[in-house]
N, C-alpha and C positions, 0 to 999 in steps of 0.2 A: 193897670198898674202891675209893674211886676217884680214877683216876689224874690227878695234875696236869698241866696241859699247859704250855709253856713260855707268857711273859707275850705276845708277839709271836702265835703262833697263836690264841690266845686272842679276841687283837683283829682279826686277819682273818677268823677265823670268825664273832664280835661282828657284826662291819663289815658286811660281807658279808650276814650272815642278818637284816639289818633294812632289809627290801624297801619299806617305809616311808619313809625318807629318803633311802638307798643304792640309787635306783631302774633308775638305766642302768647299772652295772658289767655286762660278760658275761664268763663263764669259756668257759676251752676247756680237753679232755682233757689230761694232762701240757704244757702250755704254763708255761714256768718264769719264777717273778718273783723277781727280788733284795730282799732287806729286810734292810739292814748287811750282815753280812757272809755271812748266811743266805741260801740259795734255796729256794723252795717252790714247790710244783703241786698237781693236783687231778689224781686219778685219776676214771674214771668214776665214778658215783655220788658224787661230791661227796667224797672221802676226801683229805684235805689233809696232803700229805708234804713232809717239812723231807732235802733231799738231802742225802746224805752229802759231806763237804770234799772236793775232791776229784775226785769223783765223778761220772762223763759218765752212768754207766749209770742207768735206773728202780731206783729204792729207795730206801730210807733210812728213817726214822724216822718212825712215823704220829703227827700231833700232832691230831687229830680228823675229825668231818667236817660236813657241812651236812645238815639235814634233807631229805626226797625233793623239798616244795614247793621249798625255795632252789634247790636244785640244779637241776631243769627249770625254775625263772624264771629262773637265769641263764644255761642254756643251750640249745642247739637240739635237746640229747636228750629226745628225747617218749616 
């Protein structure tokens, strides 16, 4: 069964994994960006987490992640 992801992750991830159009963006390891009233990161390997309200500490809610290519084109992990 597979699991729905919220609409907003959806489209960062979209966004993102279309190296095509979307060609300068770089990510960095848990570097956090606000989107309303959500904040997101990317753990290594490209695994994109929705922080808990709140919450200073690493965790929260995995809303997917980027393939291995996205993830080494958008960052300096070789």
């Amino acid at each position: 069964m597979m699991m729905l992801q919220e609409k907003t992750a959806e489209s960062i991830l979209g966004h993102l994994s279309d190296l095509k159009n979307n060609r300068d963006e770089v990510l960095a390891p848990y570097e956090e960006f606000p989107l309303g009233e959500k904040t997101y990161y990317f753990t290594p390997g490209g695994f994109l987490y929705r922080k808990k309200p709140g919450s200073e500490e690493v965790g929260g809610f995995l809303c997917g992640h980027l393939t291995d290519e996205v993830w080494h084109y958008r960052t300096d992990d070789s």
